[in-house]
MIPA-745897 format. One record per residue (C-alpha): x, y, z; residue in three letters. Coordinates in Angstrom, 1 decimal, decimal comma. Example, Ala and Ser with C-alpha at 12.3 -4.5 7.8 and 13.67 -1.06 7.14 Angstrom:
xx:12,3&yy:-4,5&zz:7,8&residuo:ALA
xx:13,7&yy:-1,1&zz:7,1&residuo:SER
//
This chain:
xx:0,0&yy:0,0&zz:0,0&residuo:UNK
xx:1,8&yy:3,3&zz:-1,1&residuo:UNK
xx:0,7&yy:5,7&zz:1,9&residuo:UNK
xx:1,9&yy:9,3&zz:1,1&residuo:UNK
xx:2,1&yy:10,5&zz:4,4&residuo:UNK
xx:4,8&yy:7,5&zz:5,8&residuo:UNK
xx:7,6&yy:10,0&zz:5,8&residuo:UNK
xx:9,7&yy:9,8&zz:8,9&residuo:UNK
xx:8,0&yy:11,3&zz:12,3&residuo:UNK
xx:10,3&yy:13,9&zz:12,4&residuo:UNK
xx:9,1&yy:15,3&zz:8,7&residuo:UNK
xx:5,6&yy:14,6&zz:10,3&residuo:UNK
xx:5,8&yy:16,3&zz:13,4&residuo:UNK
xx:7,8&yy:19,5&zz:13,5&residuo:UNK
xx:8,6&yy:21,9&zz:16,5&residuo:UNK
xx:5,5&yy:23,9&zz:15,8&residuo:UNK
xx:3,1&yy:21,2&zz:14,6&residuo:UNK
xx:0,3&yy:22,0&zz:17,9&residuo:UNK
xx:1,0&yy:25,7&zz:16,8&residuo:UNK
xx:0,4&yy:25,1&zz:13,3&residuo:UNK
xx:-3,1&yy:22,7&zz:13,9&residuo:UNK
xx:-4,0&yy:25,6&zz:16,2&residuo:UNK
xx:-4,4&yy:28,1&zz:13,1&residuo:UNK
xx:-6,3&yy:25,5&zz:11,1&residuo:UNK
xx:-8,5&yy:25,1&zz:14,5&residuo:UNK
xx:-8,9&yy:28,5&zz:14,4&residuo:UNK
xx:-9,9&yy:28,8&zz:10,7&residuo:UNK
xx:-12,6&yy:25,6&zz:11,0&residuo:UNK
xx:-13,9&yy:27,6&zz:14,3&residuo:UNK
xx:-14,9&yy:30,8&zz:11,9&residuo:UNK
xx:-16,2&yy:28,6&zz:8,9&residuo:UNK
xx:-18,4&yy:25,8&zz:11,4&residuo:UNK
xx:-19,7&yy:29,1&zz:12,8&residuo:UNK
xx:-21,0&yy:30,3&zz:9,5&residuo:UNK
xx:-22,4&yy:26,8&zz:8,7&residuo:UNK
xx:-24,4&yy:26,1&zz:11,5&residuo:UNK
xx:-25,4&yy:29,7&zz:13,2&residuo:UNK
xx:-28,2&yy:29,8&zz:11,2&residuo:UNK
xx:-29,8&yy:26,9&zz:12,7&residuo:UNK
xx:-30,7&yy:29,4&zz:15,9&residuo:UNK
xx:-31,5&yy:32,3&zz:13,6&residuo:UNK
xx:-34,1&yy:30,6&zz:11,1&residuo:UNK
xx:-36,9&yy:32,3&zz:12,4&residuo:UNK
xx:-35,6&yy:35,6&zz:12,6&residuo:UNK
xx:-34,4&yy:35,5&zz:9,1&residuo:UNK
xx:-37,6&yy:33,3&zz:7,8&residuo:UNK
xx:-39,7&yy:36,5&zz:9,5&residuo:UNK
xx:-37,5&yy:39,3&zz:7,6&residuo:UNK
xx:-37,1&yy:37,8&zz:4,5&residuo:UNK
xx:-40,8&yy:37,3&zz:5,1&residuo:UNK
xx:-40,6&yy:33,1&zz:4,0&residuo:UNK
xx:-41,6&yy:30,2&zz:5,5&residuo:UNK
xx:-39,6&yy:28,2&zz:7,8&residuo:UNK
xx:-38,8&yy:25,3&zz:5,9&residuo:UNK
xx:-38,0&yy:27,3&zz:2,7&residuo:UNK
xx:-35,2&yy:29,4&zz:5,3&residuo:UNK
xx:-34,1&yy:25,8&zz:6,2&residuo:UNK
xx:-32,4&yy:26,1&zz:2,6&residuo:UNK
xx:-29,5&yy:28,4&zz:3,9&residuo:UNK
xx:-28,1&yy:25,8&zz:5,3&residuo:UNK
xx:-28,8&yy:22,7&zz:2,9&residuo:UNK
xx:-27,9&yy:25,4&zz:0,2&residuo:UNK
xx:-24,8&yy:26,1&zz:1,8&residuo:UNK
xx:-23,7&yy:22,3&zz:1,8&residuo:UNK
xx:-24,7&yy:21,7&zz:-1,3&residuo:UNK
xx:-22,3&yy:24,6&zz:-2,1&residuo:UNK
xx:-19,6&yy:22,7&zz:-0,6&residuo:UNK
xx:-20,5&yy:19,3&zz:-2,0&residuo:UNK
xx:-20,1&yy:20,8&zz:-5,6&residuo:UNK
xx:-17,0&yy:23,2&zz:-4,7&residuo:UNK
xx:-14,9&yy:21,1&zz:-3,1&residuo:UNK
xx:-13,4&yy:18,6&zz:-5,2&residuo:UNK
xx:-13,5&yy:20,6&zz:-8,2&residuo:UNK
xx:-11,5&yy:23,4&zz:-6,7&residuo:UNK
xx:-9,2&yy:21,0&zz:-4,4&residuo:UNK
xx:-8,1&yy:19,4&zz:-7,7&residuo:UNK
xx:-8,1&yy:22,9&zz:-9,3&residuo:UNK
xx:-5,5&yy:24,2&zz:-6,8&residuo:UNK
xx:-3,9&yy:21,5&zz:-5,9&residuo:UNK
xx:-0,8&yy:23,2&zz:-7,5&residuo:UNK
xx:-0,7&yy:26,1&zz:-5,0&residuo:UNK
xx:1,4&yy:26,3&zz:-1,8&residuo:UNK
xx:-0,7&yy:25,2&zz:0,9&residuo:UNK
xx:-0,6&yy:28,3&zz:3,3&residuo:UNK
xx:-1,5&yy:30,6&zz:0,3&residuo:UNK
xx:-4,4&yy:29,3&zz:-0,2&residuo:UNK
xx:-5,5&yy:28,7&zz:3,3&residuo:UNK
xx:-5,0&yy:32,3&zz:3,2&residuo:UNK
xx:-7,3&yy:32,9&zz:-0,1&residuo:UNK
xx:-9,7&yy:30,8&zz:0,7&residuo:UNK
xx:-10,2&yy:32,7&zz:4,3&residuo:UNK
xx:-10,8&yy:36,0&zz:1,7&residuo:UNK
xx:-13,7&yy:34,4&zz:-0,1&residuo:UNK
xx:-15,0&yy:33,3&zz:3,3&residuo:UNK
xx:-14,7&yy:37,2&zz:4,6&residuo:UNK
xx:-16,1&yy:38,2&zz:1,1&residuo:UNK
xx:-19,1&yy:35,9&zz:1,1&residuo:UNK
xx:-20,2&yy:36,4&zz:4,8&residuo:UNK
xx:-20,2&yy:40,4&zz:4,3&residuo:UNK
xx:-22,7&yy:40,0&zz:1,4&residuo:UNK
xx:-24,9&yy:37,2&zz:3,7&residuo:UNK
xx:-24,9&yy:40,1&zz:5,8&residuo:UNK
xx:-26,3&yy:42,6&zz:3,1&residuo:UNK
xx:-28,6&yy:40,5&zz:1,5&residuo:UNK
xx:-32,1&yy:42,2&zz:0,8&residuo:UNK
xx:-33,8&yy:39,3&zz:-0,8&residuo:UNK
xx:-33,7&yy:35,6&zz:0,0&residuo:UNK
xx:-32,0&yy:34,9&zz:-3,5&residuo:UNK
xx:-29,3&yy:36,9&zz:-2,6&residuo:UNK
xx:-28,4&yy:35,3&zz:0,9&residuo:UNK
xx:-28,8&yy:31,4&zz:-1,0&residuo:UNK
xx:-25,9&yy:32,9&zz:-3,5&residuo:UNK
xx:-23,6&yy:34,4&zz:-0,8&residuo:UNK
xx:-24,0&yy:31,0&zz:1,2&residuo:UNK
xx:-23,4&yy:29,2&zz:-1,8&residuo:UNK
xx:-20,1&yy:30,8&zz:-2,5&residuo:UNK
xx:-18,9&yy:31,5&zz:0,9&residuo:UNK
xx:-19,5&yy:27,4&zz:0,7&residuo:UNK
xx:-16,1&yy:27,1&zz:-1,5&residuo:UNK
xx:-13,9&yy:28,1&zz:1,1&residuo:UNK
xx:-15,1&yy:25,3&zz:3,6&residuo:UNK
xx:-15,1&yy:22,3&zz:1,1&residuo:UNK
xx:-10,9&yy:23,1&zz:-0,2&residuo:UNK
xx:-10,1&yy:24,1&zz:3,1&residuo:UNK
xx:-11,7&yy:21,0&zz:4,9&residuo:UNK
xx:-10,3&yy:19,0&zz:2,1&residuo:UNK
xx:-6,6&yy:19,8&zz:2,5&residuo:UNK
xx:-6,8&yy:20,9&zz:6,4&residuo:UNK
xx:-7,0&yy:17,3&zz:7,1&residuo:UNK
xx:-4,1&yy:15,9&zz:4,8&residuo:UNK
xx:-2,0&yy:18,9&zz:6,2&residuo:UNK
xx:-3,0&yy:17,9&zz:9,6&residuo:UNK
xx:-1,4&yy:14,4&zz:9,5&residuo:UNK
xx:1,7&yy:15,8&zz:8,2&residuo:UNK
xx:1,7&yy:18,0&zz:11,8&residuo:UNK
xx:2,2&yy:14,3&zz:14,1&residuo:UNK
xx:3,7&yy:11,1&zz:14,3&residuo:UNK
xx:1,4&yy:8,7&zz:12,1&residuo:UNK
xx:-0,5&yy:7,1&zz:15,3&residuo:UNK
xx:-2,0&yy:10,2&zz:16,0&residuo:UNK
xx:-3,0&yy:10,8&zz:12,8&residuo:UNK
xx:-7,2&yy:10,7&zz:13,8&residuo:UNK
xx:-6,6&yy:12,9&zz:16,6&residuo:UNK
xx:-4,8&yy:15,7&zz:14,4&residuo:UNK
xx:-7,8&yy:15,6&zz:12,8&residuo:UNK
xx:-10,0&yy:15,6&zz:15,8&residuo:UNK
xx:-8,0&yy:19,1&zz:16,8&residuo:UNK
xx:-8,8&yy:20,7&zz:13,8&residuo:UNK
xx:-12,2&yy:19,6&zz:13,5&residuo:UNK
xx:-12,0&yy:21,0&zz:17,2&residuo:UNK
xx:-13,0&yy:24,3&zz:15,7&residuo:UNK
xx:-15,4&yy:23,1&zz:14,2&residuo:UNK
xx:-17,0&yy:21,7&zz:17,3&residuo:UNK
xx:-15,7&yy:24,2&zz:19,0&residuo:UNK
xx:-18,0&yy:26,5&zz:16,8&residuo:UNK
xx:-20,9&yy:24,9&zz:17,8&residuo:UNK
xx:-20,0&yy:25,6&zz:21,2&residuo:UNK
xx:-19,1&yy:28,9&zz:21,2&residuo:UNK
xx:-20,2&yy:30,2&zz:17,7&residuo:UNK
xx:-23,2&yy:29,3&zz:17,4&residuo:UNK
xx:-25,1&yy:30,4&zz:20,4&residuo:UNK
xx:-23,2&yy:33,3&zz:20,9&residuo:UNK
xx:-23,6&yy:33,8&zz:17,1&residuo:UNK
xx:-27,7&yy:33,4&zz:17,8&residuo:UNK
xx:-27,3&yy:35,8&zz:20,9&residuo:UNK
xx:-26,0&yy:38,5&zz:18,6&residuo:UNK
xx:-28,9&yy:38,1&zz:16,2&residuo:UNK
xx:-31,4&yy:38,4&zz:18,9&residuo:UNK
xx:-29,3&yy:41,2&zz:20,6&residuo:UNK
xx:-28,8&yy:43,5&zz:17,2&residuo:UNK
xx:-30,1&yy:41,4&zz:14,1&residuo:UNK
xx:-29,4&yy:38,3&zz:12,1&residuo:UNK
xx:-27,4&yy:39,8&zz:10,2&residuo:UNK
xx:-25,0&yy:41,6&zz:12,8&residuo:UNK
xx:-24,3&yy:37,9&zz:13,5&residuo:UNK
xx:-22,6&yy:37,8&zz:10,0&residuo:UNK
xx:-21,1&yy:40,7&zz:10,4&residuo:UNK
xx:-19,6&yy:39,4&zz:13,4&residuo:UNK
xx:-18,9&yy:35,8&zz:11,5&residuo:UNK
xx:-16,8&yy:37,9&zz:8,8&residuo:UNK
xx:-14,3&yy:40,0&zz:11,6&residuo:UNK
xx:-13,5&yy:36,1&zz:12,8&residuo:UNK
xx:-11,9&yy:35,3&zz:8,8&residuo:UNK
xx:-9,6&yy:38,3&zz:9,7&residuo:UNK
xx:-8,5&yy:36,5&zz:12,3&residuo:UNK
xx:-7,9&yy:33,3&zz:10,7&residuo:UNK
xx:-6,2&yy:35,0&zz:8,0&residuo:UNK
xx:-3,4&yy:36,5&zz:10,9&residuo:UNK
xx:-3,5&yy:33,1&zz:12,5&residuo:UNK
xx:-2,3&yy:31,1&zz:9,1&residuo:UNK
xx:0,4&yy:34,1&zz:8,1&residuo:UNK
xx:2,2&yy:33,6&zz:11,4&residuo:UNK
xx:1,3&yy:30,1&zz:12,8&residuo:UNK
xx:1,3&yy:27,8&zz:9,3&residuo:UNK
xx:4,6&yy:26,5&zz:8,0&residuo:UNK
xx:5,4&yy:27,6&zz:4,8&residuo:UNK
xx:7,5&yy:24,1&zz:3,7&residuo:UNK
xx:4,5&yy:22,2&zz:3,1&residuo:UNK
xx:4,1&yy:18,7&zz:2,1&residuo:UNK
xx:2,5&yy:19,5&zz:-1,7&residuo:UNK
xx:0,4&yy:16,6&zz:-2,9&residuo:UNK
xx:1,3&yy:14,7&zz:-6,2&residuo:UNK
xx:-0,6&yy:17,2&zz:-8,9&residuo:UNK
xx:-4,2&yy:16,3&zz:-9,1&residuo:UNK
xx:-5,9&yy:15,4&zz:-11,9&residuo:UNK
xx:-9,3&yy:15,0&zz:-12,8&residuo:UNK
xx:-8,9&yy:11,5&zz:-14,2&residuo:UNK
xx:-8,0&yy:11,0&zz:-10,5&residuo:UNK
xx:-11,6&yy:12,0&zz:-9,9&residuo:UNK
xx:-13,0&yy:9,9&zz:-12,3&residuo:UNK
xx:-10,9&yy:6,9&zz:-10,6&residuo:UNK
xx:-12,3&yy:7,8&zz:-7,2&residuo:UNK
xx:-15,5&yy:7,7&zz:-8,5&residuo:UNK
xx:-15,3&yy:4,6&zz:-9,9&residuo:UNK
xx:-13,8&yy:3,0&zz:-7,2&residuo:UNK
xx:-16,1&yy:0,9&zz:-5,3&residuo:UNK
xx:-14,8&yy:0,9&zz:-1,8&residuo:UNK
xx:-14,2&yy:4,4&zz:-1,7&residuo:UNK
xx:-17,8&yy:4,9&zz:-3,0&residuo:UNK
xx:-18,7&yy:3,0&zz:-0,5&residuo:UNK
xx:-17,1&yy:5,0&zz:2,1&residuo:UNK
xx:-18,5&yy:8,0&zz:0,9&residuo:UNK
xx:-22,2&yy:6,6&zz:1,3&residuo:UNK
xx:-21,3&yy:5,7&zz:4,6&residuo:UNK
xx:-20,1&yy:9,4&zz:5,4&residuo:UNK
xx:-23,3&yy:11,2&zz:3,8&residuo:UNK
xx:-25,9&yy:8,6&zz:5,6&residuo:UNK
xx:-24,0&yy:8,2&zz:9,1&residuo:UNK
xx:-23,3&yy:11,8&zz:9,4&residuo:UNK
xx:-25,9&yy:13,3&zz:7,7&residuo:UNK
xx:-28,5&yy:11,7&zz:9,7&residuo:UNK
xx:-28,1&yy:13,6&zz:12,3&residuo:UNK
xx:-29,3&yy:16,9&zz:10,3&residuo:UNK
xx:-32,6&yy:15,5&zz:9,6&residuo:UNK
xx:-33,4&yy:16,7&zz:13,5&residuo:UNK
xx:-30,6&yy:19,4&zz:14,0&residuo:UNK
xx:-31,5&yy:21,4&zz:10,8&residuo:UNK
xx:-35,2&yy:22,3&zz:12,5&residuo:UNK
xx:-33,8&yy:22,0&zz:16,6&residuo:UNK
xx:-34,7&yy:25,9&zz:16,9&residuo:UNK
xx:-38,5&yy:24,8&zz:16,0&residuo:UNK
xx:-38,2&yy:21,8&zz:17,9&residuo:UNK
xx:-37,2&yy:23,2&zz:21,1&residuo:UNK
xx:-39,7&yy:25,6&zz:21,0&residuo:UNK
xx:-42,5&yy:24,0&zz:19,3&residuo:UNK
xx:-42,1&yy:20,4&zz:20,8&residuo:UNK
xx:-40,0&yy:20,5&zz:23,8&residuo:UNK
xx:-41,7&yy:24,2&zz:24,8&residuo:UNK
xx:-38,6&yy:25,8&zz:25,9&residuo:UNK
xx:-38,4&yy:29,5&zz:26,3&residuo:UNK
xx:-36,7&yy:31,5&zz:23,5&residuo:UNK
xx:-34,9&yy:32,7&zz:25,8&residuo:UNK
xx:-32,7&yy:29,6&zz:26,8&residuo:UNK
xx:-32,5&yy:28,7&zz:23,1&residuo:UNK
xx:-28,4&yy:29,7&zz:23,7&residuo:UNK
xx:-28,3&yy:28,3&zz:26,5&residuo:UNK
xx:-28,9&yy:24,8&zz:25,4&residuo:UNK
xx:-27,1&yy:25,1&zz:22,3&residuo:UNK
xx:-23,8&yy:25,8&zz:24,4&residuo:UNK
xx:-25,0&yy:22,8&zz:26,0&residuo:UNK
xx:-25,5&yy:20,8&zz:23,0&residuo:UNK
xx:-22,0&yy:22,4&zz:21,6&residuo:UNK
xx:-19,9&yy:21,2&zz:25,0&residuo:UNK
xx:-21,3&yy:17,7&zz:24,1&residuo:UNK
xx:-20,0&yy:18,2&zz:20,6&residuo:UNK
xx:-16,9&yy:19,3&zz:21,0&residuo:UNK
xx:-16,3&yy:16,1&zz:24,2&residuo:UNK
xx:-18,0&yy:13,5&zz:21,5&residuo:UNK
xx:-15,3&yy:15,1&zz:18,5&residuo:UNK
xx:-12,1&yy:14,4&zz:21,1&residuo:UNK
xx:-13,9&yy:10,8&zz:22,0&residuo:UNK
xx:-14,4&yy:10,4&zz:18,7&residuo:UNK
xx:-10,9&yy:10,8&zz:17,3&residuo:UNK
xx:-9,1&yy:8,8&zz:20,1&residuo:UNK
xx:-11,1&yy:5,7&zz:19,3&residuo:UNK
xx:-10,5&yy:6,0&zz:15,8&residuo:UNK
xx:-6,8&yy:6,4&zz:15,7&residuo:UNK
xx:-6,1&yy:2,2&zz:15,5&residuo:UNK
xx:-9,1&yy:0,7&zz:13,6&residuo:UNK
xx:-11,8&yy:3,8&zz:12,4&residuo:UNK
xx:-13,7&yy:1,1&zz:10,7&residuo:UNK
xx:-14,9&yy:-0,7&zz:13,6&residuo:UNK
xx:-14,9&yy:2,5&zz:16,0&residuo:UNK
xx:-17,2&yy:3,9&zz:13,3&residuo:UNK
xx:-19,4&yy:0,5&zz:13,5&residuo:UNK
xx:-19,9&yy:0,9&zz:17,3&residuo:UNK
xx:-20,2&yy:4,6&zz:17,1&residuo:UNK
xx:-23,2&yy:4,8&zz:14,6&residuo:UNK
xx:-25,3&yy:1,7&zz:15,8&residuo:UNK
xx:-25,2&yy:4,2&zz:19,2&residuo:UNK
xx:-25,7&yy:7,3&zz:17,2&residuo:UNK
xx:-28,6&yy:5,4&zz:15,6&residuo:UNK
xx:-30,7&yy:4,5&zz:19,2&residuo:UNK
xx:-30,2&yy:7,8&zz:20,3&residuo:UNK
xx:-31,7&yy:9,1&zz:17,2&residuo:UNK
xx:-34,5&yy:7,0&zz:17,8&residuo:UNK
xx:-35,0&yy:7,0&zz:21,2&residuo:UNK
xx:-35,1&yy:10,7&zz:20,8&residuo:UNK
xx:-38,1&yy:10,9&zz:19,1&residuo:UNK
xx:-39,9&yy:9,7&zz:22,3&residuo:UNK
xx:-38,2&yy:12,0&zz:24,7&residuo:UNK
xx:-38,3&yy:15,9&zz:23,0&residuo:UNK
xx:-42,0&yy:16,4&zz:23,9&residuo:UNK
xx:-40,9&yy:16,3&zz:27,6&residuo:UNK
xx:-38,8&yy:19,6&zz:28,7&residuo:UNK
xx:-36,1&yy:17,2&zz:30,9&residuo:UNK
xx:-36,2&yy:14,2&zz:28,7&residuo:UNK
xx:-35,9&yy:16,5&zz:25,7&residuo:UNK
xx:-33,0&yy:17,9&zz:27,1&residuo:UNK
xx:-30,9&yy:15,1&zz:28,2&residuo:UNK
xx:-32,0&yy:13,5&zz:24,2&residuo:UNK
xx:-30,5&yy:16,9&zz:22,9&residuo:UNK
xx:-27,3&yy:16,6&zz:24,7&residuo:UNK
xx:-27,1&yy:13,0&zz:23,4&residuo:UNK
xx:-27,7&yy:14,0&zz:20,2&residuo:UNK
xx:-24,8&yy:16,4&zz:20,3&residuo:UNK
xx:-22,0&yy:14,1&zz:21,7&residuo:UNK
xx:-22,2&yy:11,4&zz:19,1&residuo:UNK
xx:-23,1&yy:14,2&zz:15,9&residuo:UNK
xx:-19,6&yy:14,7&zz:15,5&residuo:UNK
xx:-17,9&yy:12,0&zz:17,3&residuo:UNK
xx:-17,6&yy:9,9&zz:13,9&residuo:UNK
xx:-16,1&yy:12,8&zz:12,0&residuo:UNK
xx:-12,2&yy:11,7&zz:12,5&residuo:UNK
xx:-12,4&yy:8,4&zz:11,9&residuo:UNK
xx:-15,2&yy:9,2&zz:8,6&residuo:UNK
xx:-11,9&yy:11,3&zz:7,5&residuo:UNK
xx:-9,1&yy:8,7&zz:8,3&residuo:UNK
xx:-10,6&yy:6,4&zz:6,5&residuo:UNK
xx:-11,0&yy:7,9&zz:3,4&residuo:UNK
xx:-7,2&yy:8,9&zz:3,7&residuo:UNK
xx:-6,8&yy:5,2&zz:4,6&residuo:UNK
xx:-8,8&yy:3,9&zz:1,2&residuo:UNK
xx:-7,3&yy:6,6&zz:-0,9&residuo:UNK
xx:-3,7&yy:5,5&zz:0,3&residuo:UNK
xx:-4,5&yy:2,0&zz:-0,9&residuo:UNK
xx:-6,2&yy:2,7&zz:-4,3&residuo:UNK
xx:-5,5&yy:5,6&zz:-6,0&residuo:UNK
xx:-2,6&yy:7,4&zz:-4,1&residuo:UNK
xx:-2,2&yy:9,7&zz:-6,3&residuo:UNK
xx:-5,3&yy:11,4&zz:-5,6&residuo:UNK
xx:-5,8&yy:11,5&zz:-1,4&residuo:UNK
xx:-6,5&yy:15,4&zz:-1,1&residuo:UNK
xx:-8,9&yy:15,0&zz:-4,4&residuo:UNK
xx:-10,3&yy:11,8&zz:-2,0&residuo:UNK
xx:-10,4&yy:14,1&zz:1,1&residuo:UNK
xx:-12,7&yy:17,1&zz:-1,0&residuo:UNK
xx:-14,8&yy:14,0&zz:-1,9&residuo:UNK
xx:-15,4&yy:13,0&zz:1,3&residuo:UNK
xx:-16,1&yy:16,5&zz:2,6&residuo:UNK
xx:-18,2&yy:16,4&zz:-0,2&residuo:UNK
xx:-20,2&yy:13,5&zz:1,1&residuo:UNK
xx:-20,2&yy:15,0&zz:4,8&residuo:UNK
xx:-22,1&yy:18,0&zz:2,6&residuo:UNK
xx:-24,3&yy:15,8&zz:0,8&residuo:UNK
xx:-25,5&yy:14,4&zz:4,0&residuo:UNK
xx:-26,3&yy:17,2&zz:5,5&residuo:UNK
xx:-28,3&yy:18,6&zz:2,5&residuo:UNK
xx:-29,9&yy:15,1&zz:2,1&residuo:UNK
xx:-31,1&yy:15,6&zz:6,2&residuo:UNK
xx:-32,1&yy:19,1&zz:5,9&residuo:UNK
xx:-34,4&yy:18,0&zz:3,4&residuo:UNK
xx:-35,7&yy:14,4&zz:4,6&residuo:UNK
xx:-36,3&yy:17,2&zz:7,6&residuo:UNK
xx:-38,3&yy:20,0&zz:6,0&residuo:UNK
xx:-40,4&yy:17,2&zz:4,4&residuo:UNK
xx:-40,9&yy:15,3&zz:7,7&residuo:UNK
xx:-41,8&yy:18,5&zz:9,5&residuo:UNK
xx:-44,0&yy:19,9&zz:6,7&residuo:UNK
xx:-46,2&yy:16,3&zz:6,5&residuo:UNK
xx:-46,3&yy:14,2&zz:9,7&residuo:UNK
xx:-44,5&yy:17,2&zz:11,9&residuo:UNK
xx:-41,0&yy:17,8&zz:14,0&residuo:UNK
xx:-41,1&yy:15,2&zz:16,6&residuo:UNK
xx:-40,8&yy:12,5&zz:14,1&residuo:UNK
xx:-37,2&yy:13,8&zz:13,0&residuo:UNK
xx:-35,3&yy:12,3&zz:15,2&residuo:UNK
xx:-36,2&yy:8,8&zz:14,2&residuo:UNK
xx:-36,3&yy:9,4&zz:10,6&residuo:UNK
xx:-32,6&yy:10,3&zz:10,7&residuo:UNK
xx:-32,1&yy:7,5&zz:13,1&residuo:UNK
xx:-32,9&yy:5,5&zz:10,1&residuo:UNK
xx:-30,6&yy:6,8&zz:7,8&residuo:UNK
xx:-28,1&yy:5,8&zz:10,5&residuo:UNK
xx:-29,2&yy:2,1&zz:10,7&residuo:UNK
xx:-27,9&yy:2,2&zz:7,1&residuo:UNK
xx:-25,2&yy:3,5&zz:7,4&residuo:UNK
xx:-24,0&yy:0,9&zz:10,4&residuo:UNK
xx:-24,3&yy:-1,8&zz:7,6&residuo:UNK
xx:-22,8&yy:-0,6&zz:5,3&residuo:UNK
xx:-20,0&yy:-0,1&zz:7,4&residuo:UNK
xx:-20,1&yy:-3,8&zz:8,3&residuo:UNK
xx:-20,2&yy:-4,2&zz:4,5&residuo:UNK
xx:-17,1&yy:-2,3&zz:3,9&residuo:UNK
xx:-15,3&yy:-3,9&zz:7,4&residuo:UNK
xx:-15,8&yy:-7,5&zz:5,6&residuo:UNK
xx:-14,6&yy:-6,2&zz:2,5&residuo:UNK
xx:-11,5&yy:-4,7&zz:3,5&residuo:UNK
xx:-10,3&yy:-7,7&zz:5,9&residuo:UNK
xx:-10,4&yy:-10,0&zz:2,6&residuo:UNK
//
């Protein structure tokens, strides 16, 4: 198996590797927060763009779809550039679309700036996590990728219901105001804290694509990403409406419990990457046949305020606790069949993460819009049942 990244730990894990993974932390902390704020601002945004709920739901299925298509295009597109440059550009675009979220007048408008600000998460997801192995010595490769996606989770901690705070406080769109002033900072963050030496990637091509895509077990793994992740957007997409429509908690405590649901997040993401770092296959099996009775289990519990709350919390420490290994082992597959391509296979994968949560933030609105919110839960339970066999699938196939 030709792995790319077997260079000798001391290539892997320079003198400033925590330093380095600290600015692409930093980075994935300003672009989760732009994802996901908008999940405790739909109403506010629904009411001023005067649509409905579900149709606002769209910012942020629009905005994955935007990184589903962006990212292994423009991976593979500039694949050729030094790495820190473009973390750099791609943290413009991401100032750039967030000021004109922030100006929108019409819905259109906000979809489009979503959509393109979009292009900066998919590349930078894509090569943020082949950069971060380069950072450690190879058995810690998951959890390099657990701290980055530490701002991420982080975001959802943090970002998100402080984001929602500031849209309550002084308007949604002070929130993306607010969202843009934190790409400045990732910007300063990568120009002091990212190495400029490196590892580049062999040069991508987009037969390497079309070799990815036509490879079965990577396919494969991609499925498993978009269903085992993604299910958990089905409910998280409308929790805003859930909490205050199902579980009948005051507006009021909306941030509260989403710093709740972001601690969770951000203790799942850590959990997550330490059981991945030997075998992310099998952690991944365990993790989503949990994930999946939660999800289920959940559907029973929101329409009781303490119940509700302790399903929430669930909810959030196992959303993102498959993330690292979903990630290492698409590195893994890549390394195996077509090495020449594992940033292009990374994109795809973010790709897939995208794809999943556009695929639940629809399955979502429809759910809510025909047999109502409190069936959510379960219905993205199920796309996790799936997703637990076809990682058993995948499992068998790989020990042969």
């Amino acid at each position: 198996m030709n792995q790319p990244y077997s260079q000798p730990v001391e290539e892997q894990a320079p003198k400033n590797g925590g330093l380095a993974l600290l600015a692409l932390a930093i980075s994935a902390f300003g672009i989760g927060t732009t994802e996901f704020v908008p999940v405790g601002l739909l109403a506010s945004i629904a009411s001023d763009l005067n649509i409905g709920i579900t149709l606002a739901g769209l910012i942020i299925s629009g905005y994955a779809i935007g990184v589903a298509v962006g990212a292994p295009i423009l991976t593979a597109l500039t694949n050729r550039m030094n790495r820190k440059t473009l973390l750099m550009a791609l943290m413009v675009v991401f100032i750039g679309g967030n000021m004109v979220s922030a100006m929108s007048t019409s819905f259109e408008l906000l979809i489009v700036a979503r959509f393109i600000t979009a292009f900066s998460h998919g590349v930078f997801f894509s090569i943020g996590a082949t950069i971060a192995v380069q950072l450690v010595p190879p058995h810690k490769k998951a959890s390099a990728i657990a701290l980055m996606f530490t701002g991420l989770t982080v975001a959802t901690v943090t970002g998100v219901p402080l984001g929602t705070f500031i849209g309550q406080a002084f308007g949604w769109r002070a929130t993306f105001f607010a969202v843009a002033a934190l790409g400045v900072v990732s910007i300063i963050a990568s120009f002091f804290l990212i190495p400029k030496d490196l590892k580049q990637s062999p040069p991508a091509k987009f037969s390497d694509m079309k070799k990815l895509l036509t490879n079965g077990r990577l396919m494969l793994g991609f499925l498993i990403t978009a269903l085992g992740y993604g299910g958990t957007f089905v409910a998280f997409t409308y929790l805003t409406p859930i909490m205050q429509d199902v579980t009948k908690i005051s507006p009021s405590l909306i941030s509260v419990v989403l710093l709740v649901y972001g601690i969770a997040v951000a203790i799942g993401n850590a959990v997550g990457g330490k059981l991945a770092n030997e075998n992310p296959a099998k952690a991944l099996f365990y993790m989503f046949i949990v994930h999946a009775a939660v999800m289920i289990i959940m559907s029973f519990m929101i329409p009781f305020k303490v119940a509700g709350l302790v399903a929430i919390v669930l909810m959030g420490l196992l959303a993102f606790m498959n993330v690292p290994g979903l990630q290492l082992y698409i590195v893994q597959l890549a390394e195996k069949y077509v090495p020449a391509a594992v940033d292009v296979a990374s994109a795809l994968n973010i790709a897939a993460f995208n794809i999943g949560i556009a695929l639940g933030a629809t399955i979502g609105g429809l759910v809510a819009d025909s047999i109502g919110l409190v069936h959510t839960p379960w219905v993205g339970g199920i796309m996790v049942i799936i997703a637990v066999i076809l990682t058993a699938i995948s499992r068998r196939l790989e020990a042969n």
